[in-house]
C-alpha positions as CSV (number, residue, x, y, z in Angstrom):
1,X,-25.7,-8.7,-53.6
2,X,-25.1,-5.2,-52.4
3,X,-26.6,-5.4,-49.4
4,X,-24.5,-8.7,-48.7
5,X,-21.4,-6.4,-49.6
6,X,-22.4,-3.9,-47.3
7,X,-23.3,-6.2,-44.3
8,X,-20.0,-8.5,-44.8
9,X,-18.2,-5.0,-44.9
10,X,-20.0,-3.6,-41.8
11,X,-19.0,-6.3,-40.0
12,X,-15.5,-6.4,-40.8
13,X,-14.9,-2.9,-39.5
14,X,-17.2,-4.0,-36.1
15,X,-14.3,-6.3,-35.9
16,X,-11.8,-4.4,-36.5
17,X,-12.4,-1.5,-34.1
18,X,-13.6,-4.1,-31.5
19,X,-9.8,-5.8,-32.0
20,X,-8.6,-2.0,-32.0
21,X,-10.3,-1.3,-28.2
22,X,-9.2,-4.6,-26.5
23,X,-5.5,-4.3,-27.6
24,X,-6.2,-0.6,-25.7
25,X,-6.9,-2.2,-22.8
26,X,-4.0,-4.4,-22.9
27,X,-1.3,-2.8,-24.9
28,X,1.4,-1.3,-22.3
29,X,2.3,0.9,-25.1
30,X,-0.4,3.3,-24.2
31,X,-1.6,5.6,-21.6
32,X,-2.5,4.2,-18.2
33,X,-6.2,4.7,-17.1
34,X,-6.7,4.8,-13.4
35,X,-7.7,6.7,-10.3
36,X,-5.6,7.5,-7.3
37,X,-6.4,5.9,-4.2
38,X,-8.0,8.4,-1.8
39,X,-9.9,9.3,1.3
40,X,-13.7,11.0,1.2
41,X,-12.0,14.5,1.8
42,X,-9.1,13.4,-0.8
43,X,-6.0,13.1,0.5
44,X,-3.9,9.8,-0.9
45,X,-4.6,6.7,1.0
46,X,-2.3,5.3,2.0
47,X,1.2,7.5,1.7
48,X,4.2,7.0,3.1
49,X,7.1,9.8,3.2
50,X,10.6,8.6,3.6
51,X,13.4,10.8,4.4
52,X,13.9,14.2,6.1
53,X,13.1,17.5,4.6
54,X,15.2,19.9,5.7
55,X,15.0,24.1,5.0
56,X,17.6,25.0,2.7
57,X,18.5,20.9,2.1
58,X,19.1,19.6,-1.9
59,X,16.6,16.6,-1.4
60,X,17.9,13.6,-2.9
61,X,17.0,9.5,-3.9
62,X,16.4,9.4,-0.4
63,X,13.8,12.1,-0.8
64,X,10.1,10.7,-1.8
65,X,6.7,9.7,-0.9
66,X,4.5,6.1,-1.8
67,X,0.9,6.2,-2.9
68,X,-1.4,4.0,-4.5
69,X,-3.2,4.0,-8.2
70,X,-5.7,1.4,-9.3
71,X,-4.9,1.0,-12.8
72,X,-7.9,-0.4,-15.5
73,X,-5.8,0.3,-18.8
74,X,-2.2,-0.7,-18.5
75,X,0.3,1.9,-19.9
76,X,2.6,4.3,-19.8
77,X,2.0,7.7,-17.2
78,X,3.0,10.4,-15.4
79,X,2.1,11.5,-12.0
80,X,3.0,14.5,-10.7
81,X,3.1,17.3,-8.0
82,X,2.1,20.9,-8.1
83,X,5.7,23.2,-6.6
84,X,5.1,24.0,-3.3
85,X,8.3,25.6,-0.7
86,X,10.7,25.1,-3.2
87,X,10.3,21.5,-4.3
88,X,8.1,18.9,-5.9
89,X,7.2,15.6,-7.0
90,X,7.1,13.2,-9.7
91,X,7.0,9.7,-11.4
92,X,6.7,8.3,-14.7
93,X,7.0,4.7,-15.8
94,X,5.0,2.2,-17.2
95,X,2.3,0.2,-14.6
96,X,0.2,-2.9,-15.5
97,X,-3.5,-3.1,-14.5
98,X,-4.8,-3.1,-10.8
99,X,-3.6,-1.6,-7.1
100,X,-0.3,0.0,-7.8
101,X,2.3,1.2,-5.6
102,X,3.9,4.8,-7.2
103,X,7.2,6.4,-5.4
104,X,7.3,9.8,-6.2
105,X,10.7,11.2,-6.0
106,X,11.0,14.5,-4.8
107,X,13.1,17.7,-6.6
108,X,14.7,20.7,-5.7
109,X,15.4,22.7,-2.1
110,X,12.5,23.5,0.5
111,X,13.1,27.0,1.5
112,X,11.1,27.7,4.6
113,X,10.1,25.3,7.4
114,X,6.6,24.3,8.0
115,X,4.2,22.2,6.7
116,X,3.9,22.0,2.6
117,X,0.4,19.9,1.6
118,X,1.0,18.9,-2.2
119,X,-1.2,18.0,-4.8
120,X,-0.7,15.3,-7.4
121,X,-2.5,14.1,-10.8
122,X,-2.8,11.2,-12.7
123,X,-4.9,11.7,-15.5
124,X,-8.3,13.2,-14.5
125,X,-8.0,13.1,-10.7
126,X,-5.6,14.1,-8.1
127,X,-5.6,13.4,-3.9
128,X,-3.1,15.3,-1.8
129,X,-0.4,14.6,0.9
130,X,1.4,16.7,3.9
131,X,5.1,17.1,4.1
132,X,6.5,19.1,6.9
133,X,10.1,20.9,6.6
134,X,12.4,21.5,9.5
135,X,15.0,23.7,10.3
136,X,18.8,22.9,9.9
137,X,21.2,21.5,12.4
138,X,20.4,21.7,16.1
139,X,16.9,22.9,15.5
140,X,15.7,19.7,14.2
141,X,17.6,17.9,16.7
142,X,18.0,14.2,17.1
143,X,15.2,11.5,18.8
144,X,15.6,9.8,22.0
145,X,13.9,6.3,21.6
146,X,14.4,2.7,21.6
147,X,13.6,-0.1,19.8
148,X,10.6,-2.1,20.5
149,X,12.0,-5.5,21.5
150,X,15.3,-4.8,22.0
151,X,17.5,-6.3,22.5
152,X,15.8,-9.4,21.3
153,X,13.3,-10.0,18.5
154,X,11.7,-6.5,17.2
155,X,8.3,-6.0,18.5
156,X,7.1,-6.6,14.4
157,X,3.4,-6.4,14.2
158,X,3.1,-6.7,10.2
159,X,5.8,-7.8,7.3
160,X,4.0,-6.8,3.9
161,X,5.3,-7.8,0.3
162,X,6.7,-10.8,-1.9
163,X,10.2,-12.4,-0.7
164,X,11.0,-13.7,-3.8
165,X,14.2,-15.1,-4.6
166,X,15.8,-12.7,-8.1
167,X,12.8,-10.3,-7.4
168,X,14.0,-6.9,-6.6
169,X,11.9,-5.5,-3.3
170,X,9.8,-2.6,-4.3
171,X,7.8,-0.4,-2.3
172,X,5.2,-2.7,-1.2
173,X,8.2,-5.1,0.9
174,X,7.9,-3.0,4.4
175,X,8.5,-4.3,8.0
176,X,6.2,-2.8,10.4
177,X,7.6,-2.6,14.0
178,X,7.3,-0.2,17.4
179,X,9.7,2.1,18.9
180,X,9.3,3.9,22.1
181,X,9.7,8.2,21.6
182,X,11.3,9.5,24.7
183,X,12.4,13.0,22.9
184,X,11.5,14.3,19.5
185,X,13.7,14.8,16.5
186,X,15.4,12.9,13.8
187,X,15.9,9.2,13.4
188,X,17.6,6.8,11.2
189,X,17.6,3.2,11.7
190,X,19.7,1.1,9.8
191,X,20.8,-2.4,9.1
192,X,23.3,-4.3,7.3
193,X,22.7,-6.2,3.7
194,X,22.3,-9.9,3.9
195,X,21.3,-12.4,1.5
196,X,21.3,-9.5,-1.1
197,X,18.8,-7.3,1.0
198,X,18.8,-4.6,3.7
199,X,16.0,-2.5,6.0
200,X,15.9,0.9,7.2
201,X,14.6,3.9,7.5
202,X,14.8,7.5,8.8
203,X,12.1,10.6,9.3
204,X,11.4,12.6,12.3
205,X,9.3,11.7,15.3
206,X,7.0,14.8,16.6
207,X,5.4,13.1,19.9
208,X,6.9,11.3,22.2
209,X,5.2,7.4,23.3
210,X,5.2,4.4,21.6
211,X,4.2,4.2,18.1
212,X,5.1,2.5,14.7
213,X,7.5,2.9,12.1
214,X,7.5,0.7,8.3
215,X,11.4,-0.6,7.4
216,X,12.2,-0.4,3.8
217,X,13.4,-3.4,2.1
218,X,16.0,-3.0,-0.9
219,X,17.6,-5.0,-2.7
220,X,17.1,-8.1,-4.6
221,X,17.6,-11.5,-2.4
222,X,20.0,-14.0,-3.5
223,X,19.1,-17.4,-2.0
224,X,15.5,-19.4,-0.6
225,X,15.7,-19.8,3.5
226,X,15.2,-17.8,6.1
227,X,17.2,-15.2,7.3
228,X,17.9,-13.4,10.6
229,X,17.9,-9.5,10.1
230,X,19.5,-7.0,12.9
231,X,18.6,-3.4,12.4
232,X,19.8,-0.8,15.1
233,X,19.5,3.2,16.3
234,X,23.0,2.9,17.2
235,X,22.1,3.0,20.8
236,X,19.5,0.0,20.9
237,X,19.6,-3.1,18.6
238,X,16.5,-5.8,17.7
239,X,16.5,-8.6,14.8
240,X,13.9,-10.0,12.7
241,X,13.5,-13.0,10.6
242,X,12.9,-12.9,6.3
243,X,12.0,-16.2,4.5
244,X,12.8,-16.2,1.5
245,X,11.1,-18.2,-1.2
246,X,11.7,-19.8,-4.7
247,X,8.3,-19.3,-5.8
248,X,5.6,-17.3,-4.9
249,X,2.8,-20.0,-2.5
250,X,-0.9,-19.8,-1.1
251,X,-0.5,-19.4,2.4
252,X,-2.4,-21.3,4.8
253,X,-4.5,-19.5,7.2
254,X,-7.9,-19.4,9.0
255,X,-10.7,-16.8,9.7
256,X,-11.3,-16.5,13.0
257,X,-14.6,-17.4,14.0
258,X,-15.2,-20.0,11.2
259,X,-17.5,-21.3,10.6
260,X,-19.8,-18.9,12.3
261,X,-19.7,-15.3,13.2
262,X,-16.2,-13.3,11.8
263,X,-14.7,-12.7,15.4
264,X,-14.6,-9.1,16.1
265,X,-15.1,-8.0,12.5
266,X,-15.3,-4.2,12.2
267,X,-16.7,-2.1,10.0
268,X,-15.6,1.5,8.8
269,X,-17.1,4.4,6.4
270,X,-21.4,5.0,6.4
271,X,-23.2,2.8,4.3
272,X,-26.4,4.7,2.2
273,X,-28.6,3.6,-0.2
274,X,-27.7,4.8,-3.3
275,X,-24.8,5.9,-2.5
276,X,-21.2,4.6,-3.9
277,X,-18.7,3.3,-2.0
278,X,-15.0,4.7,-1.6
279,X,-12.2,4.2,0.3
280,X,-13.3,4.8,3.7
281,X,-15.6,1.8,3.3
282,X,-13.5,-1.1,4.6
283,X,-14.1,-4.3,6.9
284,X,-11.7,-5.1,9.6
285,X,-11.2,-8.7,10.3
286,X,-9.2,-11.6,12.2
287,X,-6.9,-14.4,10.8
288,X,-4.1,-16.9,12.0
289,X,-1.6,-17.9,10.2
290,X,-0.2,-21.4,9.9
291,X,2.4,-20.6,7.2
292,X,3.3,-17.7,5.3
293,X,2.0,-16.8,1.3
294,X,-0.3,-15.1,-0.6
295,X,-4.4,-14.8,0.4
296,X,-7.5,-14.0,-1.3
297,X,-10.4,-13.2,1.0
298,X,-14.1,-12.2,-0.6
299,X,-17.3,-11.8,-0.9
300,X,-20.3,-12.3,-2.9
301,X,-22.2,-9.4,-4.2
302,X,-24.9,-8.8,-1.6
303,X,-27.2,-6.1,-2.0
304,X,-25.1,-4.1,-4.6
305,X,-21.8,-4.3,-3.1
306,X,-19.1,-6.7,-1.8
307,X,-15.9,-6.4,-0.1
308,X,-12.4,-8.3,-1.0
309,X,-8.7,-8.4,-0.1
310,X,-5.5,-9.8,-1.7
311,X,-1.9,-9.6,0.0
312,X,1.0,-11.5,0.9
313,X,1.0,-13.1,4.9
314,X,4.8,-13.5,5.8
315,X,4.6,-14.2,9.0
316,X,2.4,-16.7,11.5
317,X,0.2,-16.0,13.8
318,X,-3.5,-14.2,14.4
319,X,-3.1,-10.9,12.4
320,X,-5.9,-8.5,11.0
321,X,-6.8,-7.9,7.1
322,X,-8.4,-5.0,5.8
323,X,-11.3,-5.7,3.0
324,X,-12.0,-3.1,0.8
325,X,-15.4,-2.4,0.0
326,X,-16.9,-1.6,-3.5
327,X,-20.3,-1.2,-5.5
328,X,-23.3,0.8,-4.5
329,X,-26.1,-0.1,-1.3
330,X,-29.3,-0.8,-3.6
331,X,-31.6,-0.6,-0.4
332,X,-31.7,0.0,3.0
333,X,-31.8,-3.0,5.5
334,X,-29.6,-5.3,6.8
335,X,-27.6,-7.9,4.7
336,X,-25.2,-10.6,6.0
337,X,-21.9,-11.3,3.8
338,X,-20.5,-14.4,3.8
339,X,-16.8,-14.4,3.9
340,X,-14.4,-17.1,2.3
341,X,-10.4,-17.2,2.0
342,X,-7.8,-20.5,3.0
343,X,-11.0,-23.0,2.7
344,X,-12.7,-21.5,5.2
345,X,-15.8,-18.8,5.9
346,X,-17.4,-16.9,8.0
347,X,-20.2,-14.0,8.1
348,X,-20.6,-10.7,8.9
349,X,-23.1,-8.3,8.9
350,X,-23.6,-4.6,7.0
351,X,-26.8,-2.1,7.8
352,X,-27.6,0.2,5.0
353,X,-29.2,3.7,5.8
């Protein structure tokens, strides 16, 4: 009868710690668990720095940089930077589980121009990122450049991010688009708010040429449709569609080469026996579009790792996608992964050293 006791009672306490760990791994009350996104030699990847920094500037809302976390335990947290020149940076919120995009908002007055490279924690691990201060007034100086595309449609090559109507854009809802550098300096493009949103963004260009530059959506949209949207350097002007939807819908898309070979599929990082993979270990490949929406591309598990993808398409035509690899190479040899997203597959090939 004892031992009956004893057993019933071990039990109950099994259960009740067991209850205790999975409401840890789901209660948002807690502290996040999660590591920053970063390269092999750890810097953040990606970041993105928004504003201009400015010797002897009070940085403001306009001042801050994105990163990434991938999140395992949902919770509260706090990321932070070290105090470097002056100023720093810092977040804390609450974030669910999976990729995460953090905007770290930056404090206090650079004093001295030059480059600044910060690092920031969350939790256990940290990754760094480079900010670089300029002198005041005519030092700094302002850009000569146009708009790709103007004064037509903007030479857009990507638009990330849900257009939701009632959802508030976040830092994930960019427009990525090509301006030609003809003198270095200062920028600030700009457009105005329609349907409840607006795009812009400013920084400084340090080469001349043609290169790329991610608008910032804000705001939270008003109304389903599609919208036109104008943004301008005040000397050269270029527009853009938005669609806007009620709900959030698969998109409808092939892979390119299907349903043989993945055309021009490439692959990036080394790939080692034994050895884990991280960021650097991605797989490049080709899509087109028929309508806008959300995609999830994968793998199976081949030889101890596999490689995946999940994003929004909002716009048509052929486009790239970047799969993330993850697990660990159990042998060397060459292993072909099949690839399926939008009904459709296609293969590709990884050699192991």
């Amino acid at each position: 009868m004892k031992f009956s006791i004893l057993t019933v009672s071990v039990f109950a306490a099994f259960l009740f710690f067991a209850g205790c760990k999975k409401l840890e791994e789901t209660n948002p009350g807690g502290v996040s668990v999660g590591t920053l996104k970063d390269t092999a030699t750890g810097a953040c990847l990606p970041v993105t720095v928004h504003g201009i920094f400015i010797v002897d500037s009070v940085l403001t809302s306009e001042h801050y940089v994105d990163i990434q976390a991938d999140v395992v335990i949902g919770g509260t947290f706090e990321i932070k930077s070290d105090t470097i020149n002056g100023y720093s940076f810092n977040k804390t919120g609450t974030v669910g589980t999976g990729l995460n995009v953090i905007r770290l908002y930056a404090g206090g007055k650079p004093l001295a121009a030059g480059i600044n490279v910060f690092t920031i924690t969350y939790g256990l691990n940290s990754c760094t990122f480079a900010i670089t201060v300029y002198t005041g007034g005519s030092g700094s100086g302002t850009a000569l450049y146009t708009l790709g595309g103007a004064p037509g449609n903007c030479s857009v090559s990507s638009i990330s991010g849900n257009y939701v109507v009632g959802q508030a854009m976040n830092p994930a809802n960019l427009v990525e688009m090509t301006v030609n550098v003809t003198g270095t300096g200062t920028y600030i493009i700009s457009g105005p708010v329609i349907n409840g949103v607006s795009f812009g963004v400013s920084g400084v260009f340090t080469n001349p040429g043609i290169q790329n530059i991610f608008l910032a959506a804000t705001g939270t949209p008003l109304a389903a449709g599609l919208f036109n949207y104008p943004v301008t350097n005040t000397t050269t002007t270029c527009n853009f569609p938005i669609t806007y939807t009620v709900t959030i819908t698969n998109a409808n898309y092939t892979l390119s080469g299907s349903p043989g070979i993945c055309t021009s599929a490439a692959l990036t990082g080394t790939y080692t026996a034994g050895t884990p993979l991280n960021a650097t270990n991605t797989a490049v490949i080709n899509v087109t579009v028929t309508s806008p929406g959300i995609y999830i591309i994968t793998t199976p598990t081949v030889n101890g790792i596999s490689f995946s993808a999940t994003g929004t398409f909002n716009i048509t035509g052929t486009q790239q996608v970047i799969l993330n690899g993850t697990g660990t190479p159990a042998v060397a040899g060459t292993f072909g992964f099949p690839l399926t997203g939008g009904g459709n597959t296609c293969n590709f090939s990884v050699t192991c050293n």
